[in-house]
MIMISE-186483 format. One record per residue (C-alpha): x, y, z; residue in three letters. Coordinates in nm, 3 decimals. Each point is the difference from the previous one (the first is absolute). Last residue first. Example, Ala and Ser with C-alpha at 12.3 -4.5 7.8 and 13.67 -1.06 7.14 Angstrom:
// MIMISE-186483
- 1.367  -0.106  0.714  SER
- -0.137  -0.344  0.066  ALA
END
This chain:
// MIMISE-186483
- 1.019  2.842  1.903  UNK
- -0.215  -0.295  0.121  UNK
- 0.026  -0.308  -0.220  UNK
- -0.284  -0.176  -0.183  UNK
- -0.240  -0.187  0.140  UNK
- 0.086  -0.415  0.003  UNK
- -0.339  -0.175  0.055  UNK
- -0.102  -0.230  0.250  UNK
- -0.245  -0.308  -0.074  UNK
- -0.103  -0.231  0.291  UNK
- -0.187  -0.325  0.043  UNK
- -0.022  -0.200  0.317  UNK
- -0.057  -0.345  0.025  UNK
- -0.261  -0.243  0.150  UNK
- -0.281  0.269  0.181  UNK
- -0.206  -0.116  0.234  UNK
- -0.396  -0.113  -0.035  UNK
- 0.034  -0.156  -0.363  UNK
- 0.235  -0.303  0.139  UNK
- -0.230  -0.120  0.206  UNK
- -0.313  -0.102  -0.208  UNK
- 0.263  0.000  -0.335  UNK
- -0.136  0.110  -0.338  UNK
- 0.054  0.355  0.096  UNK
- 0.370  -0.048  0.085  UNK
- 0.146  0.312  0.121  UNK
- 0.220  0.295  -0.145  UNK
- 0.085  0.276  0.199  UNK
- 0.076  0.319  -0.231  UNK
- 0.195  0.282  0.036  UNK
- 0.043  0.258  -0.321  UNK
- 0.221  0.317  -0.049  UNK
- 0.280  -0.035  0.282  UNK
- 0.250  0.323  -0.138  UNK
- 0.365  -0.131  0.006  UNK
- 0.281  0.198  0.165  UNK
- 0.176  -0.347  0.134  UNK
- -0.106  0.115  0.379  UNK
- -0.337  -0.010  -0.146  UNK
- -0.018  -0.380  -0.132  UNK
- 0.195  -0.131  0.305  UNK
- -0.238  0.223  0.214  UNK
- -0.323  -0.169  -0.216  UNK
- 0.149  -0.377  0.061  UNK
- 0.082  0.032  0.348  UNK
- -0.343  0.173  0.092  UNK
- -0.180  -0.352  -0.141  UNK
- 0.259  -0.159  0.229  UNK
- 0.278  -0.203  -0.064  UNK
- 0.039  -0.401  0.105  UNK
- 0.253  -0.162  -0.162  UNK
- 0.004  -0.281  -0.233  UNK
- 0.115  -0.395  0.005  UNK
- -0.247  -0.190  -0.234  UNK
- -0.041  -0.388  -0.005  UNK
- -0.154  -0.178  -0.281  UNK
- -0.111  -0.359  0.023  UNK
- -0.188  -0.163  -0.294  UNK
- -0.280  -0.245  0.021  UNK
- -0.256  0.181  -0.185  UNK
- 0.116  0.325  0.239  UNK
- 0.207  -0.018  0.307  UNK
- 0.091  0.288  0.192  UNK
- 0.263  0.089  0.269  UNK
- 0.014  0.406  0.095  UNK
- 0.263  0.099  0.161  UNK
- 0.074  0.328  0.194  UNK
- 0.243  0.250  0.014  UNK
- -0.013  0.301  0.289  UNK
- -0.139  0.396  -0.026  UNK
- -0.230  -0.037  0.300  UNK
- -0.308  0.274  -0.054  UNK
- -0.195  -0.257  -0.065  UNK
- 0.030  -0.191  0.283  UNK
- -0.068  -0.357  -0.075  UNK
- -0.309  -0.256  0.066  UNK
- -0.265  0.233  -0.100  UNK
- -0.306  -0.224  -0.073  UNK
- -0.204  0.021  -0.325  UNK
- -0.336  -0.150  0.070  UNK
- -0.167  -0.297  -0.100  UNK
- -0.194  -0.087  -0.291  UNK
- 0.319  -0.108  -0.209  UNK
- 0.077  -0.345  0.253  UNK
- 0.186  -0.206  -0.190  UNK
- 0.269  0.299  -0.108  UNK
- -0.023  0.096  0.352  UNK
- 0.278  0.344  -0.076  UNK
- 0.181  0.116  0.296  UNK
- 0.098  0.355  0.047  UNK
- 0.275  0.275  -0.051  UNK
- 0.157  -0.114  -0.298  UNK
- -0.347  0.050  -0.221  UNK
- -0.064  0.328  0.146  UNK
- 0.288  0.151  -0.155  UNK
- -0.130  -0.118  -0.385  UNK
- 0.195  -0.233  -0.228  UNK
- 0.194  0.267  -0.218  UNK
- -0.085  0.157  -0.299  UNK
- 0.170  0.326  -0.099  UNK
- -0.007  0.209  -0.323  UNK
- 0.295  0.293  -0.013  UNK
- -0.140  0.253  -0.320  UNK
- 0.225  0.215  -0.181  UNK
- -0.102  0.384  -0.021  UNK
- 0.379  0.125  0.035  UNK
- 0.201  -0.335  -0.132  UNK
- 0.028  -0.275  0.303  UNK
- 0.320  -0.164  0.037  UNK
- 0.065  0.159  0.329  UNK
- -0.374  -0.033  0.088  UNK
- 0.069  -0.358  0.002  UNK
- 0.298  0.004  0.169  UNK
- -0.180  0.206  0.291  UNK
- -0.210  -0.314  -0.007  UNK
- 0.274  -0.251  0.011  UNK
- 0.166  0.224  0.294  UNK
- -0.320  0.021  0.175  UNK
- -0.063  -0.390  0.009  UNK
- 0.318  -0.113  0.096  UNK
- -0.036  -0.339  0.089  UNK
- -0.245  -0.093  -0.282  UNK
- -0.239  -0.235  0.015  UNK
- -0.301  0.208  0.086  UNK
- 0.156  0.213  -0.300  UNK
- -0.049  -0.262  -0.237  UNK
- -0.376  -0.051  -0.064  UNK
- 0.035  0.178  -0.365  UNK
- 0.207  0.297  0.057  UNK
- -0.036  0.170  -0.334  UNK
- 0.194  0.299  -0.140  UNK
- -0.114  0.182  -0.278  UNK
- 0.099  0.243  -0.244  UNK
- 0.350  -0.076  0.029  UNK
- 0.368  0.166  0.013  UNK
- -0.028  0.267  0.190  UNK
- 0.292  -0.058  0.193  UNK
- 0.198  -0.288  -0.216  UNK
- -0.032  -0.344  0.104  UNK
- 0.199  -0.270  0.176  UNK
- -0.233  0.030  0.275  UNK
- 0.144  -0.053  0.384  UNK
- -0.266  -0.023  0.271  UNK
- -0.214  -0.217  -0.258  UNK
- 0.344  -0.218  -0.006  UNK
- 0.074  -0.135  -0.337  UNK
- 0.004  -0.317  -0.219  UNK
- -0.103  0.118  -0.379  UNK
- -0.266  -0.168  -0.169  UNK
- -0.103  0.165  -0.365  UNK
- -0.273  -0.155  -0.200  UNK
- -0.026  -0.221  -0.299  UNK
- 0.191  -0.294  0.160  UNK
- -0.350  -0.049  0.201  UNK
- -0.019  -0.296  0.224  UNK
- 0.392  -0.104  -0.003  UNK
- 0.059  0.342  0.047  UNK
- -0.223  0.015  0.338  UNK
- 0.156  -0.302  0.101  UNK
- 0.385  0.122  -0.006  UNK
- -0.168  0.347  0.152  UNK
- -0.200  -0.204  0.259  UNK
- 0.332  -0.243  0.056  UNK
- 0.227  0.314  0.039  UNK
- -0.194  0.136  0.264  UNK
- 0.046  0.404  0.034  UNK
- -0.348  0.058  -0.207  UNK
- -0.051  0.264  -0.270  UNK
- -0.198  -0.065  -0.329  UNK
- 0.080  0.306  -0.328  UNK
- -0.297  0.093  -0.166  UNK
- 0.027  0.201  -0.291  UNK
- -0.340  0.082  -0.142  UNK
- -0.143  0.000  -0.337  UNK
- -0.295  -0.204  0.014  UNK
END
């Protein structure tokens, strides 16, 4: 469709996989922290649920905004705050959401799943809906859209929200 898009991840066997799924596109094995890209070099930026599973979360977005051109666009997913904060009674969807966690406690958690008979374990840290927007801000980006997206289809899973969307923009300069 015209676009350049260039894949970022620091594991050499997601890049080495990535390639092996689509030699038509560009891998390259960075830090999000640490860009090998130009200042202004892109339109848009997308953290697609990564920054919950990165350890520096405000460098890699103040990276982003680096790399930003004036009036590019920083889009954010990430698995909702609430979500590492309580316990989720996948047999049970008619009860309620319980608070097991401070929320306010930055810390990593773990989340084990299995799925059609496949196990998939996910290490992330904890950071607060406020976290996100004052990583976004402190970079000099403008927050333009939030949205919490549930599961309407789902008895339990349509009363709280899964993951949090945002989309920042980069203003221009001052002076």
């Amino acid at each position: 469709m015209g676009h350049r898009v260039v894949g970022i991840d620091p594991s050499p066997k997601v890049i080495a996989a990535a390639r092996e799924l689509s030699p038509e596109l560009e891998f390259v094995e960075a830090d999000a922290a640490d860009l090998p890209l130009a200042d202004g070099a892109v339109d848009l930026a997308v953290a697609f649920l990564s920054l919950q599973d990165i350890d520096d979360m405000q460098g890699a977005v103040r990276e982003a905004a680096r790399v930003l051109e004036v009036g590019g666009r920083f889009a954010v997913a990430v698995v909702h705050p609430i979500n590492s904060g309580c316990e989720l009674d996948r047999e049970h969807p008619e009860t309620r959401l319980v608070m097991t966690e401070d929320y306010f406690d930055r810390r990593r958690y773990r989340d084990e799943i299995a799925r059609n008979g496949l196990e998939m374990t996910f290490e992330s840290r904890h950071w607060t809906f406020e976290d996100y927007c004052d990583a976004i801000l402190s970079a000099e980006l403008r927050i333009e859209k939030v949205r919490e997206i549930t599961d309407p289809e789902d008895p339990h899973l349509s009363r709280y929200p899964l993951f949090l969307h945002l989309l920042a923009a980069k203003a221009a300069q001052p002076g």
